[in-house]
N, CA, C and O atoms as CSV, one atom per row, in Angstrom:
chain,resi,resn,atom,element,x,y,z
A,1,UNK,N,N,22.261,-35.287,4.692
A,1,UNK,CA,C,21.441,-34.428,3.873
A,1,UNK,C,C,19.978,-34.719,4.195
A,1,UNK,O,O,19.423,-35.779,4.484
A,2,UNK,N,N,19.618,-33.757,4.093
A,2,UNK,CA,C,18.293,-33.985,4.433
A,2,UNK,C,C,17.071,-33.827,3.120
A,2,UNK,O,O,16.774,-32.905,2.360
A,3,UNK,N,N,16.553,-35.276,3.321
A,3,UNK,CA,C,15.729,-35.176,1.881
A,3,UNK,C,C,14.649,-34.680,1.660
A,3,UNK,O,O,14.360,-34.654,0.463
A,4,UNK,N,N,13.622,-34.098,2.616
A,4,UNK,CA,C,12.797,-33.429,2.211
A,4,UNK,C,C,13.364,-31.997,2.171
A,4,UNK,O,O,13.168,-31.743,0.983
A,5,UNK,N,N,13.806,-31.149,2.571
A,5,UNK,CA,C,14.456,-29.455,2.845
A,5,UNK,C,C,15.213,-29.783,1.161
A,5,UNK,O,O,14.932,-28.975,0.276
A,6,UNK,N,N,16.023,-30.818,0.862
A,6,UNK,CA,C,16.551,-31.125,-0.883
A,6,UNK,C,C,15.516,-30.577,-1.622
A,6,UNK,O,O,15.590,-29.525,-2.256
A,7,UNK,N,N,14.218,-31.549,-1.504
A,7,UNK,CA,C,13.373,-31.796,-2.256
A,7,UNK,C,C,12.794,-30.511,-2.649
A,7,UNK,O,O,12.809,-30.020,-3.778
A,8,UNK,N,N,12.214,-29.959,-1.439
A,8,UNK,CA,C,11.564,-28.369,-1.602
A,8,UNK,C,C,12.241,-27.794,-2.239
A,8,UNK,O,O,11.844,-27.297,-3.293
A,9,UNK,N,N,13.865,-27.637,-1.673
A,9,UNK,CA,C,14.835,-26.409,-2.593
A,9,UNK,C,C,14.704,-26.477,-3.848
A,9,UNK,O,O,14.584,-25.445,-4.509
A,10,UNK,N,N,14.700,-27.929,-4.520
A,10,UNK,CA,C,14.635,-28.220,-5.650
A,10,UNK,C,C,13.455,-27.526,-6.175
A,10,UNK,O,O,13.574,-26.317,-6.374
A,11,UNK,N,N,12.174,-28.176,-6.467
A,11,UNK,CA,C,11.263,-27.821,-6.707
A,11,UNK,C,C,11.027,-26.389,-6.791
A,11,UNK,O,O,10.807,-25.886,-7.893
A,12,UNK,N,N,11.058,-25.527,-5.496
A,12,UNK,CA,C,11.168,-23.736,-5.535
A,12,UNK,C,C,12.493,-23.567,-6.554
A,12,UNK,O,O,12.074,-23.457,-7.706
A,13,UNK,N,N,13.232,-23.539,-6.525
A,13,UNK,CA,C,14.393,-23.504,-7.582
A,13,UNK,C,C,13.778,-23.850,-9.256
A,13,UNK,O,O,13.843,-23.007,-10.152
A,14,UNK,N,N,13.276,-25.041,-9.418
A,14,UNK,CA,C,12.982,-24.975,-10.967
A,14,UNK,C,C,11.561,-24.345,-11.064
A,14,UNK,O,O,10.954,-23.965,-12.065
A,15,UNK,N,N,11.263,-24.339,-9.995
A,15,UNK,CA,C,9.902,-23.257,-10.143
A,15,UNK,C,C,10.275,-21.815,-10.546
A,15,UNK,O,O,9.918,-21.455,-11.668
A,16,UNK,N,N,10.983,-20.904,-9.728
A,16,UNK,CA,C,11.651,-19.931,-10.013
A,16,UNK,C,C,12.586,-20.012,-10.938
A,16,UNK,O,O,12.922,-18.854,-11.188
A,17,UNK,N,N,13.229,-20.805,-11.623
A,17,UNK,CA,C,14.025,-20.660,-13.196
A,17,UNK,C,C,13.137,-20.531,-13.949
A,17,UNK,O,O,13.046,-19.427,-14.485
A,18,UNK,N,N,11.849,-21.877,-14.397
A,18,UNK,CA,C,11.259,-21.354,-15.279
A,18,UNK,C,C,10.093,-19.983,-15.533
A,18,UNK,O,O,9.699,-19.501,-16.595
A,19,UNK,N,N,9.778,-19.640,-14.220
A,19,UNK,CA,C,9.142,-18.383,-14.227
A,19,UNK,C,C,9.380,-16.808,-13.125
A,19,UNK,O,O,8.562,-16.031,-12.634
A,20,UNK,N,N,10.776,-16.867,-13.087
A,20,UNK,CA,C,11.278,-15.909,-12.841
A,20,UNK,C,C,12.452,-15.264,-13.559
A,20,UNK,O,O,12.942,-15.983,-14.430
A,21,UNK,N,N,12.961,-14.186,-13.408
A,21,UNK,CA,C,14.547,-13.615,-13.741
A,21,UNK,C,C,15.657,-14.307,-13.580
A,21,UNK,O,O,15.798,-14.857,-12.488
A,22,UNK,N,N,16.364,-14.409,-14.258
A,22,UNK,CA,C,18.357,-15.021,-13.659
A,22,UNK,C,C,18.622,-14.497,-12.182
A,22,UNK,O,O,19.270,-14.960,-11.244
A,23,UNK,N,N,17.971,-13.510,-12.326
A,23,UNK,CA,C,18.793,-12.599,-10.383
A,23,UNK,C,C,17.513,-13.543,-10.033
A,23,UNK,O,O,17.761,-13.610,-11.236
A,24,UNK,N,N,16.945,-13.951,-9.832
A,24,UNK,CA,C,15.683,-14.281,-9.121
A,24,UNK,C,C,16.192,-15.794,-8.514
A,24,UNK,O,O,16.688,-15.984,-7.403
A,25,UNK,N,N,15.954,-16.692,-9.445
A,25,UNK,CA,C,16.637,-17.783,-9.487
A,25,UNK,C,C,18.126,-18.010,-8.735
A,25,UNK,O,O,18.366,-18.861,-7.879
A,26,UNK,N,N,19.103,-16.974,-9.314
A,26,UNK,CA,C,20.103,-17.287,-8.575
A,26,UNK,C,C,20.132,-16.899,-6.973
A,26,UNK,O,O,20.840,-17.546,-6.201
A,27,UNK,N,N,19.177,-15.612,-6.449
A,27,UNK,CA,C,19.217,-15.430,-5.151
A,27,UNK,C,C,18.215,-16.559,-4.695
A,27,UNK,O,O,18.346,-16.571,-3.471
A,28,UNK,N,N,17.409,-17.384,-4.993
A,28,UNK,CA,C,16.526,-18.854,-4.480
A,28,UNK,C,C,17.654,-20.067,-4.332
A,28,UNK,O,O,17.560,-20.948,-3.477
A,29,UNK,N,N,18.621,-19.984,-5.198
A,29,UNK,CA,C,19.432,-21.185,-5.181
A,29,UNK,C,C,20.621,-20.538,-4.164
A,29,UNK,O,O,21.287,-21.374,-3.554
A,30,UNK,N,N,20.879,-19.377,-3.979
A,30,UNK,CA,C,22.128,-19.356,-2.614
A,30,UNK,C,C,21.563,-19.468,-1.491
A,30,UNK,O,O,22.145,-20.043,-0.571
A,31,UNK,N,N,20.254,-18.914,-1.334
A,31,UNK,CA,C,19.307,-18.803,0.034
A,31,UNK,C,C,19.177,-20.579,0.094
A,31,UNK,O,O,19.534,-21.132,1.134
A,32,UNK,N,N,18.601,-21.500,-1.181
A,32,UNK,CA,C,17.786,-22.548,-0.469
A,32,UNK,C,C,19.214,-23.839,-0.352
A,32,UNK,O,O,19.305,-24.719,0.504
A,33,UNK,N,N,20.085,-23.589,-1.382
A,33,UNK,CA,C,20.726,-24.701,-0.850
A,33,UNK,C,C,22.113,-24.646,-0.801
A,33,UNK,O,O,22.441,-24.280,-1.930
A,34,UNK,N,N,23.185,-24.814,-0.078
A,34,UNK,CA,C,24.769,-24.531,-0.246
A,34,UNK,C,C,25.160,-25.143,-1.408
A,34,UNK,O,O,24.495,-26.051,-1.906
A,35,UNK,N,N,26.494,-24.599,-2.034
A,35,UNK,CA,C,27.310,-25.042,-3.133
A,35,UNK,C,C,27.908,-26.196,-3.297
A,35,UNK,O,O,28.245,-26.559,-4.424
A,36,UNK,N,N,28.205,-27.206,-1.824
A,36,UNK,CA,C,28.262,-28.453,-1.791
A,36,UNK,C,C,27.609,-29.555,-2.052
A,36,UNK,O,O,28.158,-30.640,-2.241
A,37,UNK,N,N,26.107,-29.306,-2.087
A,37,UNK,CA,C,24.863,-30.073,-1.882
A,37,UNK,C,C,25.173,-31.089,-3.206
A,37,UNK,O,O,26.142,-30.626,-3.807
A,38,UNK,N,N,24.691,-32.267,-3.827
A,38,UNK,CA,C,24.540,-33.099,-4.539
A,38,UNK,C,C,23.190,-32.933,-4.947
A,38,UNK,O,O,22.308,-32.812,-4.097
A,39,UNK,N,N,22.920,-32.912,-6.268
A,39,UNK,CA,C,21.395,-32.621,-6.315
A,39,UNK,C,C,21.267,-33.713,-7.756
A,39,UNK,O,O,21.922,-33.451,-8.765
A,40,UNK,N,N,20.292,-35.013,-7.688
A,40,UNK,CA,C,19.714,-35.603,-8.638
A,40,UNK,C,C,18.998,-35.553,-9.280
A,40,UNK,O,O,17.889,-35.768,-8.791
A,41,UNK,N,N,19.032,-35.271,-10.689
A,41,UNK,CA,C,18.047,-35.208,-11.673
A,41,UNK,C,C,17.988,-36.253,-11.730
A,41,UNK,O,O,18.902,-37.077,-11.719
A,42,UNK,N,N,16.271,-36.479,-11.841
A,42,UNK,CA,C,15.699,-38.003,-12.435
A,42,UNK,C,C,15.032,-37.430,-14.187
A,42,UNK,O,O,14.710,-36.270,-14.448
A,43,UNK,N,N,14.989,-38.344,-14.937
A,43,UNK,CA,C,14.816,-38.037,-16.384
A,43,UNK,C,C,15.688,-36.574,-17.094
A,43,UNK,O,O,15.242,-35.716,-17.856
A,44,UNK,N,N,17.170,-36.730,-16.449
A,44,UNK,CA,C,18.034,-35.929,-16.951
A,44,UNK,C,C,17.991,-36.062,-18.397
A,44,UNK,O,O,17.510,-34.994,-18.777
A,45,UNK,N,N,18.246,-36.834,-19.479
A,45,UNK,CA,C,17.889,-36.892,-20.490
A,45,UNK,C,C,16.727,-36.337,-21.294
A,45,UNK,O,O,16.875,-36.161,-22.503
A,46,UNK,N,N,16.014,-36.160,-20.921
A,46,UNK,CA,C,14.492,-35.437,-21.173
A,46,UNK,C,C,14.612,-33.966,-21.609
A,46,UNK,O,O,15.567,-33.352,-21.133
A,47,UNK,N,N,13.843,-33.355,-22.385
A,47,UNK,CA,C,14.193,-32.196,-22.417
A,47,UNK,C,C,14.135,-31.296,-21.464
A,47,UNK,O,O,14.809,-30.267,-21.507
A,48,UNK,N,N,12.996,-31.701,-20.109
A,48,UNK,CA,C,13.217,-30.665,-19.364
A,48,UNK,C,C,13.976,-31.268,-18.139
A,48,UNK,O,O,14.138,-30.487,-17.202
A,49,UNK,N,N,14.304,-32.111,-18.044
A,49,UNK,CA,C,15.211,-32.755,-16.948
A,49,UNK,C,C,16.661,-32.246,-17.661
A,49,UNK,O,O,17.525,-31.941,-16.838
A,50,UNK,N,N,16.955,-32.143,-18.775
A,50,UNK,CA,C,18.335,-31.552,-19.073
A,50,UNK,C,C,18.269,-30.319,-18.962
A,50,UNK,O,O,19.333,-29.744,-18.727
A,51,UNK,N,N,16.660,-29.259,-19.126
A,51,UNK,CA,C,17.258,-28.030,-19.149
A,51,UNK,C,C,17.424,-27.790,-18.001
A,51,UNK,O,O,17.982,-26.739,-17.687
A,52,UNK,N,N,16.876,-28.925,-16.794
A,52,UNK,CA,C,17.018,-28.546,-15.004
A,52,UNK,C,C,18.177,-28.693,-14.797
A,52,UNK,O,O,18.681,-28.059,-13.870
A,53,UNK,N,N,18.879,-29.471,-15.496
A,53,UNK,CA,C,20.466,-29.927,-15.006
A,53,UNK,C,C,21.185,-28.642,-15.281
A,53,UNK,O,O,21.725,-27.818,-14.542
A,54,UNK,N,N,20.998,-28.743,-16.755
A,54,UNK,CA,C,21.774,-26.879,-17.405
A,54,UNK,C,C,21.896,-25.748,-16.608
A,54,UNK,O,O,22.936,-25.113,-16.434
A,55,UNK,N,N,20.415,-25.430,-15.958
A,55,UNK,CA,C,20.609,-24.532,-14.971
A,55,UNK,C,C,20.917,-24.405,-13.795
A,55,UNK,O,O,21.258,-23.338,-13.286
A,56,UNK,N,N,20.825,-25.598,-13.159
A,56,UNK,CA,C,21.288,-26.009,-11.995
A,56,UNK,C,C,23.155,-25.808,-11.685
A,56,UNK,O,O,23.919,-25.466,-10.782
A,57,UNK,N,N,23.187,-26.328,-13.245
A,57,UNK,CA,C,24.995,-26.002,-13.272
A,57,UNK,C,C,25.017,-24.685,-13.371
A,57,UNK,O,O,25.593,-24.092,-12.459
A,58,UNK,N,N,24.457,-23.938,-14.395
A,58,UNK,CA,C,25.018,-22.702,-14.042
A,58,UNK,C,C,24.762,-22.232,-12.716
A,58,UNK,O,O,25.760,-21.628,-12.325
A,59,UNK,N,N,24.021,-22.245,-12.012
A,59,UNK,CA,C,23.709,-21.649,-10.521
A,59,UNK,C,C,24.986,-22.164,-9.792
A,59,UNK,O,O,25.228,-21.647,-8.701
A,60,UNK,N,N,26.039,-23.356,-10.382
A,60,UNK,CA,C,27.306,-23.860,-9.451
A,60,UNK,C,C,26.778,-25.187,-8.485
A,60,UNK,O,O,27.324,-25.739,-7.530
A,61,UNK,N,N,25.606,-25.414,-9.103
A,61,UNK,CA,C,25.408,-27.102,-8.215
A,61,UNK,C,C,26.004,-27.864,-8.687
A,61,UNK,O,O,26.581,-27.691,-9.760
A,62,UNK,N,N,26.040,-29.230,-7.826
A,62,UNK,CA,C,26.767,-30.217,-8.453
A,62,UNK,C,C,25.489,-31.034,-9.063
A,62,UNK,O,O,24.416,-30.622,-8.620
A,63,UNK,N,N,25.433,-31.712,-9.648
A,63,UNK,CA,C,24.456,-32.406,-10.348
A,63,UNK,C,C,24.731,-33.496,-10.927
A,63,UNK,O,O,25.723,-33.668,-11.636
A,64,UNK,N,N,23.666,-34.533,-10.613
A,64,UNK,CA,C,24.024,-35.982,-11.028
A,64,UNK,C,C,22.557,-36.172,-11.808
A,64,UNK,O,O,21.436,-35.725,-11.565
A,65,UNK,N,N,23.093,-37.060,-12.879
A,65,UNK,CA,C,21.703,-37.024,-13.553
A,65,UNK,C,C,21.315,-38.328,-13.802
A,65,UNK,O,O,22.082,-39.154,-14.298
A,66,UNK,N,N,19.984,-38.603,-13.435
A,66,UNK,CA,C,20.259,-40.403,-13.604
A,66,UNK,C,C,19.237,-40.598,-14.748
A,66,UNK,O,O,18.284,-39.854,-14.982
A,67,UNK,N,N,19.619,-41.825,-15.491
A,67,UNK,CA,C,19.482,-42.414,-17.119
A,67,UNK,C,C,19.314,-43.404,-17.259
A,67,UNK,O,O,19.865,-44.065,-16.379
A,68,UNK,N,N,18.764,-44.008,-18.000
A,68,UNK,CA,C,18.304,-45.847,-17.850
A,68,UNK,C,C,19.741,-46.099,-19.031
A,68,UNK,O,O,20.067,-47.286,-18.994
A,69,UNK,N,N,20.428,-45.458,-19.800
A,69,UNK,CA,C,21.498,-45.703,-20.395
A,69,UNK,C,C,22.497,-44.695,-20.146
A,69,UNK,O,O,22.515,-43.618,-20.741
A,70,UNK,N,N,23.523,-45.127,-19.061
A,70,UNK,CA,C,24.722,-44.012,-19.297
A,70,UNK,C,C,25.527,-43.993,-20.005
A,70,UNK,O,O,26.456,-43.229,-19.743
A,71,UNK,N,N,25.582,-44.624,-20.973
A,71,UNK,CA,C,26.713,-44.680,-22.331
A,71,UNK,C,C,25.733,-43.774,-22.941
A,71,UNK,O,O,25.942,-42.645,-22.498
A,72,UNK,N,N,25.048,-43.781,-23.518
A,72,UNK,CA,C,24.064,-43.321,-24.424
A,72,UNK,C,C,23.970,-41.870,-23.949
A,72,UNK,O,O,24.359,-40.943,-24.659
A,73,UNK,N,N,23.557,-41.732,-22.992
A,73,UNK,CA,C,23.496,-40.619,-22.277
A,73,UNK,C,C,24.765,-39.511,-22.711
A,73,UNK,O,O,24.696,-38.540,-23.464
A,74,UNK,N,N,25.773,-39.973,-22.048
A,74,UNK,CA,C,27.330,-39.444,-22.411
A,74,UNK,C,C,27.528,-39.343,-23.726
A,74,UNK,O,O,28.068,-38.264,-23.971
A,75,UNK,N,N,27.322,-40.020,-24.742
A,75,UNK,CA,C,27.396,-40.024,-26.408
A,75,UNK,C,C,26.279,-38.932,-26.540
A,75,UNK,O,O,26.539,-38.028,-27.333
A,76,UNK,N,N,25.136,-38.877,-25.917
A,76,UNK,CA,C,24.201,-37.280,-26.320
A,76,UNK,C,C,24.640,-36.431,-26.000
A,76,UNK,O,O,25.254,-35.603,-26.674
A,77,UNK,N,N,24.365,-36.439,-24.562
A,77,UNK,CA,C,24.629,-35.391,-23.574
A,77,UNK,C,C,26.446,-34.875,-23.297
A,77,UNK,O,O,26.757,-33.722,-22.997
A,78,UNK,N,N,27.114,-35.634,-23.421
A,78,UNK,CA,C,28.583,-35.134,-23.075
A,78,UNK,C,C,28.586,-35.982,-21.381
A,78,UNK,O,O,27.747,-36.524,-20.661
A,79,UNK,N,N,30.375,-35.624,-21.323
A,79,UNK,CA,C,30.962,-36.497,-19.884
A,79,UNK,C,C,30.696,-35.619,-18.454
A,79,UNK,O,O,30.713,-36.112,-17.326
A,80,UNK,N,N,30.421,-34.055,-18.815
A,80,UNK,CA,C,30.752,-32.890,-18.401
A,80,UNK,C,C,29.157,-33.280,-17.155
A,80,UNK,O,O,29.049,-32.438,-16.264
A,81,UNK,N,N,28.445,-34.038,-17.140
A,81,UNK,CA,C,27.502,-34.687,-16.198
A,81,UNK,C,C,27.981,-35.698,-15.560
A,81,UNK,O,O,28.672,-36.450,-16.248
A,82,UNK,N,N,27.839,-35.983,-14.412
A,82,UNK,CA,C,27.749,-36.949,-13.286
A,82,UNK,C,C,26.179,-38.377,-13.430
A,82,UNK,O,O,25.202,-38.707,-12.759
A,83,UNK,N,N,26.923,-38.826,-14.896
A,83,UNK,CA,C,25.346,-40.048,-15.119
A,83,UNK,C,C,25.910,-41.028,-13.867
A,83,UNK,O,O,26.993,-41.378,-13.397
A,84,UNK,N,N,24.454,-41.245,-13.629
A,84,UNK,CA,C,23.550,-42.472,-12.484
A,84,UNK,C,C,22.802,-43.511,-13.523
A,84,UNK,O,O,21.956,-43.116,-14.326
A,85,UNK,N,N,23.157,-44.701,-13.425
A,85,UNK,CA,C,22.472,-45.198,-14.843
A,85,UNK,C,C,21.395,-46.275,-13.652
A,85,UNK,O,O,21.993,-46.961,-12.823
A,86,UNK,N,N,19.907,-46.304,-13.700
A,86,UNK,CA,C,18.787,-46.566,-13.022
A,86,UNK,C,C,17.586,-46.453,-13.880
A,86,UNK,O,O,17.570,-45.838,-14.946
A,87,UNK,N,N,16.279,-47.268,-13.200
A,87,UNK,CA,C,15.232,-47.368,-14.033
A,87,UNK,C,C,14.219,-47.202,-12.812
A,87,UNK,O,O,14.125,-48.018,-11.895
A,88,UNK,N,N,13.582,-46.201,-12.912
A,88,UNK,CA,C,12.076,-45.987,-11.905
A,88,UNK,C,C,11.426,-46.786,-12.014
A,88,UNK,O,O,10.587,-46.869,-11.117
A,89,UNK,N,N,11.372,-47.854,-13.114
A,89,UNK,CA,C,10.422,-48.784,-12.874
A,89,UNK,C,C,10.931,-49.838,-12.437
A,89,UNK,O,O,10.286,-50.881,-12.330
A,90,UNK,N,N,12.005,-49.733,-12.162
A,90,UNK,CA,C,12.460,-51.320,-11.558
A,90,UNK,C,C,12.752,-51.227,-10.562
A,90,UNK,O,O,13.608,-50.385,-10.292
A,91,UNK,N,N,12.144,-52.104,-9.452
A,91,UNK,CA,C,12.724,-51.786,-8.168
A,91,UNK,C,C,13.561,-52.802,-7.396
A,91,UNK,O,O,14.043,-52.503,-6.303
């Protein structure tokens, strides 16, 4: 996989969800990335890192969302996510 061509798709993708149409969005996400791809949310928990995940699923990505607590996470959020349990500040 290639992580910068990820990165962009990503970015144009939640760029175009939050300020475009459903048809808009969904023709950016078949053009920028295949249905296989793995795509990581960082601050999935967050309100807008969950609403990126939300839509990301509906578009049919797979999505992993990473959480400094994945129990916690799963008790909010539900199992129906792929938690990554990690801390950006720790390296």
């Amino acid at each position: 996989m290639n992580f910068s061509k990820t990165l962009i798709a990503v970015v144009a993708l939640v760029t175009t969800a939050f300020s475009a149409t459903q048809a808009q969005t969904t023709a950016t996400a078949t053009t920028l990335l295949p249905d296989d791809q793995l795509i990581l949310v960082g601050g999935a928990t967050g309100r807008t890192g969950f609403r990126i995940v939300q839509l990301l699923q509906q578009q049919g990505f797979r999505v992993r969302g990473m959480t400094r607590n994945r129990q916690r996470a799963r008790e909010t959020f539900g199992s129906d996510i792929e938690w990554f349990e990690a801390d950006v500040r720790d390296p």
